[in-house]
N, CA, C and O atoms as a GROMACS GRO file, in nm:
protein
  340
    1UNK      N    1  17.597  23.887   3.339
    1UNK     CA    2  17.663  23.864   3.213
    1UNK      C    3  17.559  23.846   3.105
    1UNK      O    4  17.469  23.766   3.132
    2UNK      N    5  17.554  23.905   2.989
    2UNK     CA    6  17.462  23.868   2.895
    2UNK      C    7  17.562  23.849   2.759
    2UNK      O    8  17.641  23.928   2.706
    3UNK      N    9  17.521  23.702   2.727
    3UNK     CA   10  17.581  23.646   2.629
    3UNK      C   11  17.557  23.689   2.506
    3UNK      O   12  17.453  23.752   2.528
    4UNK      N   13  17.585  23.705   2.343
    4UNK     CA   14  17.507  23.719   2.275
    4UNK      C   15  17.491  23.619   2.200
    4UNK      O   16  17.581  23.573   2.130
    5UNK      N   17  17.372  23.575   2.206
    5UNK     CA   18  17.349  23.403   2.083
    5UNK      C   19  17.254  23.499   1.999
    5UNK      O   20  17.207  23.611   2.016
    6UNK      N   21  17.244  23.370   1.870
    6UNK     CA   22  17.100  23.405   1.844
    6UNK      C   23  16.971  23.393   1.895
    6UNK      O   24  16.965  23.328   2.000
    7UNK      N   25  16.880  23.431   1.859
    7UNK     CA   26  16.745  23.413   1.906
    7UNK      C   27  16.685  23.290   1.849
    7UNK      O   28  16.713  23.242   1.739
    8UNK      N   29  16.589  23.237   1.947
    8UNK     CA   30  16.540  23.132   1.934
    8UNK      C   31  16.458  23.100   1.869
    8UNK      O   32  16.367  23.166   1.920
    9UNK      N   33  16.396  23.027   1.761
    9UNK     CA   34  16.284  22.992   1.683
    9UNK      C   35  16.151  22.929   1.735
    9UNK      O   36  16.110  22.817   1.706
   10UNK      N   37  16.104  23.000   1.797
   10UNK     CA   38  15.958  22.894   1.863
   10UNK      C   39  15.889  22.834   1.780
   10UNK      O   40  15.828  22.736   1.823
   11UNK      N   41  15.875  22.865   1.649
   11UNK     CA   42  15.819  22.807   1.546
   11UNK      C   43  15.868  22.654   1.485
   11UNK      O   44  15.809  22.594   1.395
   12UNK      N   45  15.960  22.617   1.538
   12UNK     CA   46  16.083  22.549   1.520
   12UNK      C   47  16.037  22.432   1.543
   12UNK      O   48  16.008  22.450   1.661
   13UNK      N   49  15.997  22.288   1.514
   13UNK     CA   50  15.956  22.183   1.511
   13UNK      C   51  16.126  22.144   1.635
   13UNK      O   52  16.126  22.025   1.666
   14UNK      N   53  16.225  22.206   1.686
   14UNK     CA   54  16.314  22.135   1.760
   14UNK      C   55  16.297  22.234   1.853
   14UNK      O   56  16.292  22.356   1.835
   15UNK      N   57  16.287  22.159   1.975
   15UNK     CA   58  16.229  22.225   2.168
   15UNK      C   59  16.330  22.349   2.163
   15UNK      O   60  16.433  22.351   2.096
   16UNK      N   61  16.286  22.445   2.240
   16UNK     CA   62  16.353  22.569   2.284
   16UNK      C   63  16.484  22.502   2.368
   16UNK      O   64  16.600  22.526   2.333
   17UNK      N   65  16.458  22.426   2.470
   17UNK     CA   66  16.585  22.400   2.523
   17UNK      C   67  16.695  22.339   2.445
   17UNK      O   68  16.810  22.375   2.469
   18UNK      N   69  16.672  22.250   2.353
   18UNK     CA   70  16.742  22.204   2.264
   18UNK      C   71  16.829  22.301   2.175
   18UNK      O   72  16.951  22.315   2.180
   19UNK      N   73  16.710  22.388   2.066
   19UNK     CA   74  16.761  22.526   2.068
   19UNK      C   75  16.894  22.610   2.148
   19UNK      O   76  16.989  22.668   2.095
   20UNK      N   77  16.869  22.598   2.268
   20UNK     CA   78  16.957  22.648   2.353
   20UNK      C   79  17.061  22.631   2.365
   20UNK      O   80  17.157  22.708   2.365
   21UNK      N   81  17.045  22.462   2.385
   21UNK     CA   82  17.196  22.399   2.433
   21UNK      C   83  17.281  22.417   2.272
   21UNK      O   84  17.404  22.428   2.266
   22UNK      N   85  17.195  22.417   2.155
   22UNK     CA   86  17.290  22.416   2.024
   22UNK      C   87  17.359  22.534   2.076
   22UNK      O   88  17.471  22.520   2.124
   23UNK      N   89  17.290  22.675   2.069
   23UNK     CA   90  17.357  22.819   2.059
   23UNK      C   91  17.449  22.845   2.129
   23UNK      O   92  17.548  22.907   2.090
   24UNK      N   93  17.429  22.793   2.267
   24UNK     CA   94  17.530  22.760   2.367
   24UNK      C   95  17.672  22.688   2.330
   24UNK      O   96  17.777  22.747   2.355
   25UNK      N   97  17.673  22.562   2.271
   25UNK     CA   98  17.753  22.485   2.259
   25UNK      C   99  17.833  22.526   2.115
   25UNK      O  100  17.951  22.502   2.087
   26UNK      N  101  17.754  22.578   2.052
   26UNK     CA  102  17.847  22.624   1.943
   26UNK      C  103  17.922  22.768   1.973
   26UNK      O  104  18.026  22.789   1.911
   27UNK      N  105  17.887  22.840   2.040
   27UNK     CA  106  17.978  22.928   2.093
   27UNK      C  107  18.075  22.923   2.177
   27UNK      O  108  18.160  23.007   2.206
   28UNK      N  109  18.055  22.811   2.219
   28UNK     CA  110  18.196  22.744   2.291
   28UNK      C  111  18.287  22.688   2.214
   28UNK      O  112  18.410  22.693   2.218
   29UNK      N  113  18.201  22.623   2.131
   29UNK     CA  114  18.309  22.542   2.032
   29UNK      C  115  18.384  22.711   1.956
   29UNK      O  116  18.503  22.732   1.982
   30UNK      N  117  18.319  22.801   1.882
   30UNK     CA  118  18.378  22.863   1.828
   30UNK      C  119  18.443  22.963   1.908
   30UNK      O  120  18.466  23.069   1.850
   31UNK      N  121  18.480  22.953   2.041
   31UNK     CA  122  18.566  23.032   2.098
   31UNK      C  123  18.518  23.157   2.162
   31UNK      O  124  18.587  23.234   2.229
   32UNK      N  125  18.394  23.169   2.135
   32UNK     CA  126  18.314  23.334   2.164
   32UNK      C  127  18.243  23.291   2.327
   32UNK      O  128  18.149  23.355   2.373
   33UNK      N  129  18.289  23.205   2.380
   33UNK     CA  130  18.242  23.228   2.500
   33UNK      C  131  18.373  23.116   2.542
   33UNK      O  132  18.365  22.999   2.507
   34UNK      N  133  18.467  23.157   2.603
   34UNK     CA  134  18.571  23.098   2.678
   34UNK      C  135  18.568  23.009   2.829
   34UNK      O  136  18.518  23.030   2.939
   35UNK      N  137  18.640  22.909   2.774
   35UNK     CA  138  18.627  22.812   2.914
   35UNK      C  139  18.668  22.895   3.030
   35UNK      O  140  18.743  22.992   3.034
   36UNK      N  141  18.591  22.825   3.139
   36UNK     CA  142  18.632  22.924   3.265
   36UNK      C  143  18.540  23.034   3.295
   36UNK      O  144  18.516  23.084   3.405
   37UNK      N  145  18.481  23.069   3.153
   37UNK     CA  146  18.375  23.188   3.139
   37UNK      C  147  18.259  23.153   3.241
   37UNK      O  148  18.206  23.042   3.234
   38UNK      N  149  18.219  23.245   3.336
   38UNK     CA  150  18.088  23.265   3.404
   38UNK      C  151  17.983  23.258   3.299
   38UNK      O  152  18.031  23.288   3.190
   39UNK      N  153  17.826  23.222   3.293
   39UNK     CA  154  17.776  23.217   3.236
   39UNK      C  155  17.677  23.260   3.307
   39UNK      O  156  17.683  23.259   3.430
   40UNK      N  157  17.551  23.311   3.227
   40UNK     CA  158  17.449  23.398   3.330
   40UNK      C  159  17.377  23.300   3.447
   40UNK      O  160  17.427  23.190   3.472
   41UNK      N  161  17.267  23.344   3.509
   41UNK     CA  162  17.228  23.275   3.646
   41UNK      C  163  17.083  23.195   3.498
   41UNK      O  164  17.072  23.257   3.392
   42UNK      N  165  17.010  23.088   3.519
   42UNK     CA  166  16.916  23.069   3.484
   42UNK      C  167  16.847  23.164   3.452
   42UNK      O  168  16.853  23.187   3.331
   43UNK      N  169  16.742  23.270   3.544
   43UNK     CA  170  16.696  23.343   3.509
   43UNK      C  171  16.738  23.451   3.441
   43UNK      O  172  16.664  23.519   3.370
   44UNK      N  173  16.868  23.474   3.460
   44UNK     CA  174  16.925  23.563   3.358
   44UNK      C  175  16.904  23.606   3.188
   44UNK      O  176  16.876  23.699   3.113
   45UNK      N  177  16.955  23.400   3.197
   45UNK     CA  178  16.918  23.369   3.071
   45UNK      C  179  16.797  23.360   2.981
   45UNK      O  180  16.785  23.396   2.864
   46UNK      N  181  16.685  23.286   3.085
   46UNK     CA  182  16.547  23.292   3.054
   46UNK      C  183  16.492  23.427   2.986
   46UNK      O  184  16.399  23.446   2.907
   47UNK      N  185  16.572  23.502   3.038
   47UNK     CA  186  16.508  23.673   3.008
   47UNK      C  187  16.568  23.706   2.908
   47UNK      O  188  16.503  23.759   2.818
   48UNK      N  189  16.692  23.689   2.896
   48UNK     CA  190  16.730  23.705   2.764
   48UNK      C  191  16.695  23.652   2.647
   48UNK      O  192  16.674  23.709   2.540
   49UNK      N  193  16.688  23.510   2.683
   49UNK     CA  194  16.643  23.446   2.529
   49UNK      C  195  16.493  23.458   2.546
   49UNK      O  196  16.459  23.392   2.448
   50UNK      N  197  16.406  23.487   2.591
   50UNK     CA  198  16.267  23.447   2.617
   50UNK      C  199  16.196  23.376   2.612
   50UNK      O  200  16.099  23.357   2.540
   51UNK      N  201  16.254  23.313   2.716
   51UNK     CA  202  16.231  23.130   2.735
   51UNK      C  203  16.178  23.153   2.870
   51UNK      O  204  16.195  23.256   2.934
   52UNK      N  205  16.093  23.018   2.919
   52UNK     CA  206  16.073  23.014   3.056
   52UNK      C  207  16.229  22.958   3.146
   52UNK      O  208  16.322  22.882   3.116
   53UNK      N  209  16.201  23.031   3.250
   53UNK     CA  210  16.333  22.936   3.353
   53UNK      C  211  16.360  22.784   3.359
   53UNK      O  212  16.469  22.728   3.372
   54UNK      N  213  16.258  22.738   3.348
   54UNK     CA  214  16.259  22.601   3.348
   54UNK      C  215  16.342  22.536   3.184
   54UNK      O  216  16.405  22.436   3.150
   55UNK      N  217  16.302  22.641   3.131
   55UNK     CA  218  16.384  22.604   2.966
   55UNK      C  219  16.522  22.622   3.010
   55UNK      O  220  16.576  22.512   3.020
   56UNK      N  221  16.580  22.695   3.033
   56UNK     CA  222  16.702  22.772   3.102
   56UNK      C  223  16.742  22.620   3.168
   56UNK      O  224  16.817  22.540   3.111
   57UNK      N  225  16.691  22.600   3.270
   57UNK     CA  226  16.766  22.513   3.359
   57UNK      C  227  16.766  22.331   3.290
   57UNK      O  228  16.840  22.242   3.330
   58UNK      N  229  16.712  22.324   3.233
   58UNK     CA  230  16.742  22.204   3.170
   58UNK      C  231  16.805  22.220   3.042
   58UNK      O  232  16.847  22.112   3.000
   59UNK      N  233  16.833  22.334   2.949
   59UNK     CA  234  16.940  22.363   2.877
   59UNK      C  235  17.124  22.353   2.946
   59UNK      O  236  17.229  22.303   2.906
   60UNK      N  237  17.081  22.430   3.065
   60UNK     CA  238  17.253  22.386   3.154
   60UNK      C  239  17.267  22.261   3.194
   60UNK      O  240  17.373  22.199   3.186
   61UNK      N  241  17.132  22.204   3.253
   61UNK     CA  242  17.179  22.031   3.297
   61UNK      C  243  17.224  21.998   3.204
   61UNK      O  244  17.341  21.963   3.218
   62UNK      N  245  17.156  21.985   3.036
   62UNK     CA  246  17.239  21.952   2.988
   62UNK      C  247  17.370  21.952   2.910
   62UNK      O  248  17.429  21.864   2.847
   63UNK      N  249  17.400  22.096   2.939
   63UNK     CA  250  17.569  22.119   2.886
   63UNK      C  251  17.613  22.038   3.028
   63UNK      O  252  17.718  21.975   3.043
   64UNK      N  253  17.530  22.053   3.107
   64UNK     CA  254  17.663  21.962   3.210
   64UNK      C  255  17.687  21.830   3.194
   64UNK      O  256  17.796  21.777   3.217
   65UNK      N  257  17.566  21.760   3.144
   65UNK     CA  258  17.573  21.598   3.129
   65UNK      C  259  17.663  21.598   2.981
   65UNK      O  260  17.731  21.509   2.932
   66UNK      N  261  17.636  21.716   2.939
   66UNK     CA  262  17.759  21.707   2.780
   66UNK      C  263  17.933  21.706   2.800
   66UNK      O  264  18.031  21.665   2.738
   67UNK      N  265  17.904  21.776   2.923
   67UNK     CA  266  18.059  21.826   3.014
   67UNK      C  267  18.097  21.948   2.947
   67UNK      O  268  18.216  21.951   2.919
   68UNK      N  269  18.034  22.041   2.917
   68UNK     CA  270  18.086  22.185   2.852
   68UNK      C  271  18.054  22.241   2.965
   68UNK      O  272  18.141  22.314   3.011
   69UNK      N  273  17.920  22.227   3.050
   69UNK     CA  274  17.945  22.318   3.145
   69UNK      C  275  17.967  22.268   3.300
   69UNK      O  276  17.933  22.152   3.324
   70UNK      N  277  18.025  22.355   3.412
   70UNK     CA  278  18.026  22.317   3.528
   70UNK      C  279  17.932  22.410   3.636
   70UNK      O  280  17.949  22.532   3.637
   71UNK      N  281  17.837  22.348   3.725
   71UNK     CA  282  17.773  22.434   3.853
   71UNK      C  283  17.835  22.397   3.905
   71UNK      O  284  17.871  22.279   3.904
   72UNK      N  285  17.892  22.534   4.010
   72UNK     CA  286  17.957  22.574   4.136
   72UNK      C  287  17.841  22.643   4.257
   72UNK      O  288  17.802  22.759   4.265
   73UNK      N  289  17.804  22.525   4.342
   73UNK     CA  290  17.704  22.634   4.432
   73UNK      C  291  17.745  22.748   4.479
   73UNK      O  292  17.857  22.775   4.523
   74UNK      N  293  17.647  22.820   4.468
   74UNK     CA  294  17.635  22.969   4.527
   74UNK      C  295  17.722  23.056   4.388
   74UNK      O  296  17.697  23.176   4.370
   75UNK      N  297  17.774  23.018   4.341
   75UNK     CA  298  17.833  23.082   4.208
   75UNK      C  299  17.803  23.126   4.126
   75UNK      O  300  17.805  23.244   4.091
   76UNK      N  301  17.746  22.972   4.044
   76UNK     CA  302  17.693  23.008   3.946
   76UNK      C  303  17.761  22.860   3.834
   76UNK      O  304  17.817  22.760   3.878
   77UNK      N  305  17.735  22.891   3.694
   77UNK     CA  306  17.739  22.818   3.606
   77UNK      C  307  17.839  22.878   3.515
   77UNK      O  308  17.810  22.977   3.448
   78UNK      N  309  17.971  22.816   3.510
   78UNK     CA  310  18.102  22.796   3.406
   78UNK      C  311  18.131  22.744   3.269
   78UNK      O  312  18.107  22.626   3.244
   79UNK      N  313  18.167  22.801   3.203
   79UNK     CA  314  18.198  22.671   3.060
   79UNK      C  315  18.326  22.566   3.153
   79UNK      O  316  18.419  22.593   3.230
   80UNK      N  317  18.296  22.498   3.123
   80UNK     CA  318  18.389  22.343   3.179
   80UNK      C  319  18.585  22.365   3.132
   80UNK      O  320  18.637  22.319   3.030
   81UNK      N  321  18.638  22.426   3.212
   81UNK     CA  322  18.763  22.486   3.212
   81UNK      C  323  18.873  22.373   3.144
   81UNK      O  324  18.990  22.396   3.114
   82UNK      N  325  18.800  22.247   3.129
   82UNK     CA  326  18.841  22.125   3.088
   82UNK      C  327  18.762  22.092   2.951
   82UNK      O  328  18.788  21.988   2.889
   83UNK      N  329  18.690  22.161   2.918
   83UNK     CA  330  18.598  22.188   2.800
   83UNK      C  331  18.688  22.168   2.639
   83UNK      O  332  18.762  22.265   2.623
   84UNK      N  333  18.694  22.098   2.558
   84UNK     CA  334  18.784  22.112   2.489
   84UNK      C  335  18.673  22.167   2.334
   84UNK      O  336  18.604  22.094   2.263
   85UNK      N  337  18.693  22.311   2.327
   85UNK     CA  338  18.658  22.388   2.209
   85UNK      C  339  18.656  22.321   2.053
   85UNK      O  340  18.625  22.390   1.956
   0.00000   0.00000   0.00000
């Protein structure tokens, strides 16, 4: 799945993952990525935005500690079907 956000500002005095979780979370809020929606694998994402993996994976921990997103092992990573937009 490749999402489309914007691109990230490295120049940006605010962390890439941070970055992330905004682009992320506001496309949920605005409806362009639907609860229930699969969301790419970590590395997926890493490649897309051109971030390291490790940026990637602590951007989803924290939509999960936000509760927008849900991991399902062996699956993958969901917008939170309980997610309220």
């Amino acid at each position: 799945m490749n999402m489309r956000l914007p691109p990230l500002d490295p120049s940006s005095n605010v962390p890439l993952q941070d970055q992330l979780c905004e682009r992320i979370s506001l496309a949920i809020a605005a409806g362009r990525i639907g609860t229930g929606t699969r969301l790419p694998s970590c590395r997926a994402l890493a490649a897309q935005m051109g971030v390291a993996r490790n940026t990637a994976i602590a951007a989803y921990q924290r939509l999960i500690s936000d509760g927008l997103v849900v991991a399902t092992p062996r699956s993958g990573y969901f917008v939170d079907p309980s997610a309220d937009p």
